[in-house]
ChimeraX commands (.cxc) that place a marker at each C-alpha (Angstrom):
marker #1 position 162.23,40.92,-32.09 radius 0.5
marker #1 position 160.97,41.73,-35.80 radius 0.5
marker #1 position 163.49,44.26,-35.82 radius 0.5
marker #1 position 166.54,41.74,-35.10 radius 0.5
marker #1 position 164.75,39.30,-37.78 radius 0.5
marker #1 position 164.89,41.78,-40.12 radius 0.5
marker #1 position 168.42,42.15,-39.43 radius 0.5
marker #1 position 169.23,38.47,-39.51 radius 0.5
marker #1 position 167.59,38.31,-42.81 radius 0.5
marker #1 position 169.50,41.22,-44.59 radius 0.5
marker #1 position 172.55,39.66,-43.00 radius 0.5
marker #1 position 171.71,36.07,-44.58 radius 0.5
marker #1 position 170.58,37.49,-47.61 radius 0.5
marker #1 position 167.20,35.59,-47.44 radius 0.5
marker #1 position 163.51,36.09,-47.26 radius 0.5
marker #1 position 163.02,33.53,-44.48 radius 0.5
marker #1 position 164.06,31.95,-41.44 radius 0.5
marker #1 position 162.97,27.98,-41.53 radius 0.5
marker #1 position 164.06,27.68,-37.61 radius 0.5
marker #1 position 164.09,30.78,-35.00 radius 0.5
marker #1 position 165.77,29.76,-32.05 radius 0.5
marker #1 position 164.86,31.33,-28.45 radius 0.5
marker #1 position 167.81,30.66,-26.56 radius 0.5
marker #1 position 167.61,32.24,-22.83 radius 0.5
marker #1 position 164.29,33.89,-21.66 radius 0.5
marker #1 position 164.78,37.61,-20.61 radius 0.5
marker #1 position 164.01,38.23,-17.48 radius 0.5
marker #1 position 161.77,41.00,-17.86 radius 0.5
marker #1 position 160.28,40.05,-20.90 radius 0.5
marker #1 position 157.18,37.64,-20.11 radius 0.5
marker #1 position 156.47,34.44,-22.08 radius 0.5
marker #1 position 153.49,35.48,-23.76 radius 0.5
marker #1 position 155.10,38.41,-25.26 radius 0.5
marker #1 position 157.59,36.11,-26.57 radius 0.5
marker #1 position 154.98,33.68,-28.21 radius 0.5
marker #1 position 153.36,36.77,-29.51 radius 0.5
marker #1 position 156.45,38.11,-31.11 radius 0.5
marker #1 position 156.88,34.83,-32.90 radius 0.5
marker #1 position 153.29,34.91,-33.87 radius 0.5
marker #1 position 153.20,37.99,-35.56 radius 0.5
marker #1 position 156.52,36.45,-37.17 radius 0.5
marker #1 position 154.96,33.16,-38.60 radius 0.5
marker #1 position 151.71,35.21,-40.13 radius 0.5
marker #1 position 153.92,37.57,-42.17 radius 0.5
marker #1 position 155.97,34.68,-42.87 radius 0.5
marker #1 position 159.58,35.92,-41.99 radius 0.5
marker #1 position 160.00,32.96,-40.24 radius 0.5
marker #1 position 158.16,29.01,-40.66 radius 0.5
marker #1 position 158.62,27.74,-37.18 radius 0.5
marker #1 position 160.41,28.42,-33.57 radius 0.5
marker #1 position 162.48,26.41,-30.95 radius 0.5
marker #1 position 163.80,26.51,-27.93 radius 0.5
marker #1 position 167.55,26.02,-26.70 radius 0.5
marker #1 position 169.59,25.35,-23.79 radius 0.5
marker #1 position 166.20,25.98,-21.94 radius 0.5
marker #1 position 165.33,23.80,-19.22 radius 0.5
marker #1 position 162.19,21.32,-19.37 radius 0.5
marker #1 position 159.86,23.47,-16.41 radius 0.5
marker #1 position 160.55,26.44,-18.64 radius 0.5
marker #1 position 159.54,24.49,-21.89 radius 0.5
marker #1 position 156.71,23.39,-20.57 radius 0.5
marker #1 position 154.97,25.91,-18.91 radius 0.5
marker #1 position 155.86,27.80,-22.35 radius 0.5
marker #1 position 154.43,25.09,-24.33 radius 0.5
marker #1 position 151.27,25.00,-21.87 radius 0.5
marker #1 position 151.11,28.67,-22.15 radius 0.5
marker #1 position 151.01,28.95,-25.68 radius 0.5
marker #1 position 147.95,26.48,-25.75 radius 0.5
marker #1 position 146.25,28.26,-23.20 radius 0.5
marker #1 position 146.72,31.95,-25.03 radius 0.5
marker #1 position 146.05,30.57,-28.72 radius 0.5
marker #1 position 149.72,31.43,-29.49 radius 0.5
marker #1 position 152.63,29.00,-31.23 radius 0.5
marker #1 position 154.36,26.67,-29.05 radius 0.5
marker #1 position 158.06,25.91,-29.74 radius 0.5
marker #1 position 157.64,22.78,-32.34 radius 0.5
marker #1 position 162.01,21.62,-31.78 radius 0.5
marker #1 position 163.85,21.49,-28.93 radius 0.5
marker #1 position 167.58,21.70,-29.13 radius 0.5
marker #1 position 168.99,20.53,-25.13 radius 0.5
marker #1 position 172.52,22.02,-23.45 radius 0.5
marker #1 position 174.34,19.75,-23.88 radius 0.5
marker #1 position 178.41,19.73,-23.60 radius 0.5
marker #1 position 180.98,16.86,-23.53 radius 0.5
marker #1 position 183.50,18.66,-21.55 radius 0.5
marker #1 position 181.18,20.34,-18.90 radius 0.5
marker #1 position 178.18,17.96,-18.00 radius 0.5
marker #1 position 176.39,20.66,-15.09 radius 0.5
marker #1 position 173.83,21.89,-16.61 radius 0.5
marker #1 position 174.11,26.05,-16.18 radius 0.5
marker #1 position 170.12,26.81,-17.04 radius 0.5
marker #1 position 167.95,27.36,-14.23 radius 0.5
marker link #1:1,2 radius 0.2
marker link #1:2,3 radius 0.2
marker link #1:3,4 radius 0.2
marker link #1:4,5 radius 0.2
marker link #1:5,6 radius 0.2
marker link #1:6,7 radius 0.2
marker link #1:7,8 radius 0.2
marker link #1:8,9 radius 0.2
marker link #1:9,10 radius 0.2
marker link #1:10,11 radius 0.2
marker link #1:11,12 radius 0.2
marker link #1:12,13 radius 0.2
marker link #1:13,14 radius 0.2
marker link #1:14,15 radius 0.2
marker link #1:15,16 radius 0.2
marker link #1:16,17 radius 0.2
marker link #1:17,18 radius 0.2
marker link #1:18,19 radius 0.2
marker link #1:19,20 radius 0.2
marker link #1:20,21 radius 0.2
marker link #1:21,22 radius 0.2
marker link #1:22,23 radius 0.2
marker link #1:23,24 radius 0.2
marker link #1:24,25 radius 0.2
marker link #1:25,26 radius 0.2
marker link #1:26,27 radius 0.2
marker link #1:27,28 radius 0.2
marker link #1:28,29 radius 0.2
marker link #1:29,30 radius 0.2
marker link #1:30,31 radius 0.2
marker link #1:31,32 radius 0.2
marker link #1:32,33 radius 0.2
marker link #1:33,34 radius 0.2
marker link #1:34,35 radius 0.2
marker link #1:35,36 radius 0.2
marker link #1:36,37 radius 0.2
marker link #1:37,38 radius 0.2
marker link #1:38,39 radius 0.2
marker link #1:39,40 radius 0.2
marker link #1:40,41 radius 0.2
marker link #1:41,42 radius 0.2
marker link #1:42,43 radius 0.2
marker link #1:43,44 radius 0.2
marker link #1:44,45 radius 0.2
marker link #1:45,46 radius 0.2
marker link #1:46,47 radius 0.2
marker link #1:47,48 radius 0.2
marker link #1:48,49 radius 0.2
marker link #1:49,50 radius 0.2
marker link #1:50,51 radius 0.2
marker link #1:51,52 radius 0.2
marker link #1:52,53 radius 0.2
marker link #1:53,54 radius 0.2
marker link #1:54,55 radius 0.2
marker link #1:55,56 radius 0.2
marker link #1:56,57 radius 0.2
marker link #1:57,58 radius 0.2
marker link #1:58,59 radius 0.2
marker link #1:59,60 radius 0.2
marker link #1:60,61 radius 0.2
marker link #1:61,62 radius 0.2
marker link #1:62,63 radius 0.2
marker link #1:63,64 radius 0.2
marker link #1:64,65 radius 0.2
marker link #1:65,66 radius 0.2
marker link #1:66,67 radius 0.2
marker link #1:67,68 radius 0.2
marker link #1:68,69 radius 0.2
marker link #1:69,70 radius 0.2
marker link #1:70,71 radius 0.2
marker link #1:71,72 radius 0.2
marker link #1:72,73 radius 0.2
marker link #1:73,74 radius 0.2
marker link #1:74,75 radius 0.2
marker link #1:75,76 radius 0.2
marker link #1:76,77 radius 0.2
marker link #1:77,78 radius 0.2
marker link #1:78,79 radius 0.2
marker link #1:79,80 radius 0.2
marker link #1:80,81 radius 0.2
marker link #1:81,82 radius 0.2
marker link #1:82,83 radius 0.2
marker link #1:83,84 radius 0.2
marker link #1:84,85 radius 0.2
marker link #1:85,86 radius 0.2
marker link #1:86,87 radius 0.2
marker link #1:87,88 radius 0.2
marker link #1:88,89 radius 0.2
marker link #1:89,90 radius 0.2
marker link #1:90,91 radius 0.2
marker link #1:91,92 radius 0.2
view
């Protein structure tokens, strides 16, 4: 992950990214790596804060409870799927 944020920042020409958004949850990456990642991201200060999107509320919150639990960031914005044409959501 901080290689990709380096990336994004070279590509955006910028020191810092206010909002990183976690979009889909690999599925063999666990949680608490995640939160980690974005840890180690917020110390060194490549990014200020991390959300979630198109995630589906039992996966934000046993993120959110998660991060409590291990000390780590939760997400602090939430951006829901949401589409006018097609109203099914297609998270799990």
């Amino acid at each position: 992950m901080a290689q990709a944020v380096e990336g994004y920042l070279k590509r955006l020409q910028t020191d810092v990214i206010d909002v990183y958004f976690f979009h889909w949850q690999g599925l063999s990456t666990p949680v608490a790596e995640t939160l980690k990642a974005y840890s180690d991201l917020l110390k060194v200060g490549k990014i200020t804060s991390i959300g979630a999107s198109n995630i589906d509320a039992v996966q934000l919150e046993s993120a959110l409870t998660m991060a409590v639990e291990a000390g780590l960031p939760g997400y602090q914005v939430a951006q829901p799927e949401y589409n006018l044409f097609s109203r099914a959501s297609k998270t799990c």
